[in-house]
KEPADREN-997700 format. One line per 2 residues: their letters; for each residue z negated, y, x of C-alpha. Coordinates in nm, 3 decimals, always signed. Layout:
A	Z Y X ~ ...
! end
This chain:
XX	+1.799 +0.310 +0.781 ~ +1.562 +0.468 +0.529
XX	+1.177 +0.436 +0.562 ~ +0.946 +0.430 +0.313
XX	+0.586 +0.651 +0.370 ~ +0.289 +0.540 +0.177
XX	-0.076 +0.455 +0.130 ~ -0.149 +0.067 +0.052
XX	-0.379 -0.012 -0.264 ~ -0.639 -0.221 -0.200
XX	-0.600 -0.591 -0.256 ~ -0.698 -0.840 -0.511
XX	-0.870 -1.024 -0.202 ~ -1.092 -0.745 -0.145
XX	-1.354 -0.530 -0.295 ~ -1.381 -0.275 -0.092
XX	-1.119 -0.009 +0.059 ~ -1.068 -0.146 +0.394
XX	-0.722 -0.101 +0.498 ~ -0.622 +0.187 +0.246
XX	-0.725 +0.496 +0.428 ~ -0.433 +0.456 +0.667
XX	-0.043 +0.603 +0.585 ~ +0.226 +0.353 +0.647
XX	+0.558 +0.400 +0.780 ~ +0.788 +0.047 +0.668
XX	+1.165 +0.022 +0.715 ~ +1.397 -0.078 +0.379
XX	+1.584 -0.410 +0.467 ~ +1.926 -0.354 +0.571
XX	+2.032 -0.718 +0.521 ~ +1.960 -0.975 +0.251
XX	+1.792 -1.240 +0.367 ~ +1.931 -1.587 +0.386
XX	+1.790 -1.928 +0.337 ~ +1.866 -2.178 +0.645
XX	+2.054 -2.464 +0.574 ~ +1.899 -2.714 +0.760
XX	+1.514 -2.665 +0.751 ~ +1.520 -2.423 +0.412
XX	+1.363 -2.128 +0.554 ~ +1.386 -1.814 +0.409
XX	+1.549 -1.554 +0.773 ~ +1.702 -1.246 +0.808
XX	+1.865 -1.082 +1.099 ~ +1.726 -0.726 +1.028
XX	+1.460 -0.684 +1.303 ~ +1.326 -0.346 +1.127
XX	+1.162 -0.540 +0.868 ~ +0.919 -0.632 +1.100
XX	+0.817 -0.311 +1.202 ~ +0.489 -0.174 +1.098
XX	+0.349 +0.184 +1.190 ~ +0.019 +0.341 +1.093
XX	-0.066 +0.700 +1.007 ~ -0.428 +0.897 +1.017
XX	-0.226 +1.136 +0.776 ~ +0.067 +1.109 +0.541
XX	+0.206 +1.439 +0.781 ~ +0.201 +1.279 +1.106
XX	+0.439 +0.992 +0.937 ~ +0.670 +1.286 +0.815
XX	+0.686 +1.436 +1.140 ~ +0.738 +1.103 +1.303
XX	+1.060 +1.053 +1.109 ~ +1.165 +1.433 +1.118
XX	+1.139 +1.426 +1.523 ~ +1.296 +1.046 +1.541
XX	+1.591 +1.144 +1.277 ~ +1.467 +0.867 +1.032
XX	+1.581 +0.949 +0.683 ~ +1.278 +0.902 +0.452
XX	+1.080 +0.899 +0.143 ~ +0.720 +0.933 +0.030
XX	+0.547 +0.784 -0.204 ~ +0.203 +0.935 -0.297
XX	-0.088 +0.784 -0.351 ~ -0.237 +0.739 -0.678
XX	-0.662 +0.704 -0.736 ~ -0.758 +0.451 -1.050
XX	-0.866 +0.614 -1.316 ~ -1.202 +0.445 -1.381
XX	-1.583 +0.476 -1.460 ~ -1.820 +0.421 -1.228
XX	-2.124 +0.301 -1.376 ~ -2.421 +0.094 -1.202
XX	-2.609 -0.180 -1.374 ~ -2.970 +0.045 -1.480
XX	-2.668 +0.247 -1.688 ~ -2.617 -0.106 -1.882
XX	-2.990 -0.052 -1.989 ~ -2.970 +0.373 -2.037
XX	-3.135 +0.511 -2.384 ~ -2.798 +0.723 -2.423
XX	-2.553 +0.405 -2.385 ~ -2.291 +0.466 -2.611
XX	-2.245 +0.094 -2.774 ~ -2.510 -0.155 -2.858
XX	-2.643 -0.363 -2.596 ~ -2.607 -0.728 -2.736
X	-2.571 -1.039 -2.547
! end
């Protein structure tokens, strides 16, 4: 029963940050799942899969596991690396490339 700690990236759905300023505490699947015979559904009889828990900080999750015995590991967070411009910069004197159309 290992647990993984981490902060979710934003999604493609979204384009703002909701939702990513939380730590999350998931459980690795201890099963493979299986897919029903009769209907064709995808199941598994690991119940831990389902279990979600939230964080303010990526310490509270560590001591979580540490005082519940959970083995775990954390994955840290990485920030994209990108320029932040706004749209008067399309129109700056010191733009660095030509502003054609």
């Amino acid at each position: 029963m290992t647990a993984r700690i981490y902060k979710p990236s934003k999604t493609a759905m979204q384009s703002g940050f909701a939702n990513t300023k939380q730590w999350l505490l998931e459980f690795e699947p201890e099963e493979p799942r299986t897919v029903e015979p009769l209907m064709g559904w995808t199941s598994s009889g690991d119940m831990k899969q389902q279990v979600r828990l939230t964080f303010d900080t990526k310490d509270e999750a560590i001591a979580y596991c540490e005082r519940h015995g959970i083995a775990y590991q954390v994955f840290d967070a990485t920030t994209p690396a990108r320029r932040i411009m706004s749209y008067s910069d399309n129109f700056a004197f010191t733009r660095r490339g030509a502003w054609t159309h």
